[in-house]
N, C-alpha and C positions, 0 to 999 in steps of 0.2 A: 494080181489084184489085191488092195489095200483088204485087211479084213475087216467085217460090221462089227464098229466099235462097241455095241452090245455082245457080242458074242466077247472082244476083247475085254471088256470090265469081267464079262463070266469067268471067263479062262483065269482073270488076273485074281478075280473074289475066291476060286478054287484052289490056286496057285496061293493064297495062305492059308485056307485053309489045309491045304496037303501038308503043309510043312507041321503040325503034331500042336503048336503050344505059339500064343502070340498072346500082347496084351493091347489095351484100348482104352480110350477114354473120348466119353459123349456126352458136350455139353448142350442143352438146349436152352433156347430164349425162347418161352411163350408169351411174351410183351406182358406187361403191366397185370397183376393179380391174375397172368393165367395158371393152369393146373399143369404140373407135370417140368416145370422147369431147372433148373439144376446141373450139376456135373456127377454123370454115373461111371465108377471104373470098372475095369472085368480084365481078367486073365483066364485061357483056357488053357489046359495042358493033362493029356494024359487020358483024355475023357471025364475029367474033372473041369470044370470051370466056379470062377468063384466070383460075383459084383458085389459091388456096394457102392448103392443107389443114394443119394437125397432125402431125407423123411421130410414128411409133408403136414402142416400143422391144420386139420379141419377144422374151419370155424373160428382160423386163425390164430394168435399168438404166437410165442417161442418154437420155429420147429424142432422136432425129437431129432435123437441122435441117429446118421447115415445106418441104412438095413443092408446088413453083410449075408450075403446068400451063397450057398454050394447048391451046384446041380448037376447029376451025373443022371443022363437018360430024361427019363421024366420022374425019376425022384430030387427031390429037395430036401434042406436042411436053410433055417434062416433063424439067425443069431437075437435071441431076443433082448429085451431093455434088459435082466439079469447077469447079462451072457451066457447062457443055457443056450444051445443049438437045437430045433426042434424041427419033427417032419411037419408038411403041409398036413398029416392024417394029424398030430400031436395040436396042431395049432391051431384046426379047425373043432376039433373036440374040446379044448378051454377053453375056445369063444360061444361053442354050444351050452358047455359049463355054467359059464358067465352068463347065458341068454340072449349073448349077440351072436344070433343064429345068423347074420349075413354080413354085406359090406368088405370092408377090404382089410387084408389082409387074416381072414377065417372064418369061420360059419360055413353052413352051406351053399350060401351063395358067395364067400369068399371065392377072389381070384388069385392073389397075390400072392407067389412062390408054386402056384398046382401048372402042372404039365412042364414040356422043354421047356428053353428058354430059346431066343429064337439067336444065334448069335450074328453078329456084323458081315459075315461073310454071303451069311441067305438072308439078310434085310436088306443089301444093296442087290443082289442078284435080283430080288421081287422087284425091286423098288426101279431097276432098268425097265422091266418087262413092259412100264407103263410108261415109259419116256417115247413122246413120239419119234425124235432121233438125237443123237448125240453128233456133237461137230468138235472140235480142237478148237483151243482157245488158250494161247501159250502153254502147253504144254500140260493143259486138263482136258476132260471132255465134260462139257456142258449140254445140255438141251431142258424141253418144257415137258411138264407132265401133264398126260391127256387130261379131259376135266373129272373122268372117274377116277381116275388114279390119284387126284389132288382131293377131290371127294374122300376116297379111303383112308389118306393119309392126314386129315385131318382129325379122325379118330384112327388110330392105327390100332387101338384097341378091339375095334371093333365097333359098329352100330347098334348090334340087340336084334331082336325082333320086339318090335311093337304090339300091344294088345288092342288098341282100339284103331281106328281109321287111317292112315299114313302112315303107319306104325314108325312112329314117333312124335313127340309133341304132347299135347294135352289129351290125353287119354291113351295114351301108346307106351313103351317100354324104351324106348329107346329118346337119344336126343333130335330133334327137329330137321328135315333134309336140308343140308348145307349150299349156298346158293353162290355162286361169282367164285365158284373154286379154283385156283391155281396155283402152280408150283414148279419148282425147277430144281435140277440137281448137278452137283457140279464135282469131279472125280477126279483121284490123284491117283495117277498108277505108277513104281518104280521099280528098276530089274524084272517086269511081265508082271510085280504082283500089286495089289490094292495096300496102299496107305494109309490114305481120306475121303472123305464124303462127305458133300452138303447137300441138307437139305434146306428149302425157303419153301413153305406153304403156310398160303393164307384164305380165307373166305368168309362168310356173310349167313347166322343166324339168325332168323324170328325168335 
């Protein structure tokens, strides 16, 4: 009997990572002025992993120069505008300094650089578990993402918890429930192990 082609993308996403050290690169289109789009590199090797993401210019104009990051475990180190290398504790205590106690990348309610990083091998493995089923299609496997799954992955950051009623929206913590959610993924496997991945997800805010 053929194996469940989710089980084979697993065996294939472990099958690189078993092998110690790979690199990657991950472009996104979030269409016309959306947030988050760019080309991010990454090599891991050793237990060491290193990316360099995209800067992102708030509020518009010239964006900053690409953020080079090390993470080993759930420590970090990310390369500032100086080139000084700083921990997530170092770089959230000069945004405290500064009195930008939050926002991105420092403060207390900074995110950016704190905890793992999640790498490519367990962002396709999750990202199966939501595919209703995977079929061949020359020699990829394609299928649709349920509509929670297309839901999540529209923020893959996360949603928040909300403070006031729906939690999200006008008076909530988080952004608005995402409505007409959908998505599909499309996967390259060679020699048993993971290559590539697409992702297509789209949907519909108030």
């Amino acid at each position: 009997l053929a194996a469940d082609p989710k089980d084979t993308v697993t065996a294939a996403a472990q099958k690189l990572a078993d092998g110690g050290n790979y690199t990657w690169k991950q472009t996104v289109d979030a269409g016309e002025g959306g947030f988050g789009g760019g080309v991010t590199q990454g090599k891991t090797a050793a237990g060491l992993t290193w990316t360099q993401s995209p800067g992102f210019a708030f509020g518009g104009g010239d964006a900053p120069p690409p953020t080079e990051r090390l993470y080993q475990g759930t420590n970090s180190a990310t390369k500032n505008a100086d080139g000084i290398w700083q921990t997530a504790a170092e770089i959230a205590a000069a945004a405290d300094a500064n009195g930008g106690g939050g926002g991105f990348g420092g403060g207390r309610g900074g995110r950016f650089g704190r905890g793992a990083l999640q790498l490519p091998t367990t962002t396709i493995t999750n990202l199966v578990a939501g595919v209703k089923d995977l079929k061949d299609d020359n020699g990829a496997l394609v299928g649709d993402l349920t509509e929670d799954a297309a839901k999540a992955n529209i923020f893959p950051g996360g949603r928040g918890r909300g403070r006031g009623p729906g939690g999200g929206g006008p008076g909530g913590g988080g952004p608005p429930e995402p409505t007409d959610a959908k998505g599909s993924v499309k996967i390259w496997i060679k020699d048993g192990a993971l290559v590539k991945y697409e992702l297509k997800n789209s949907g519909h805010m108030s």
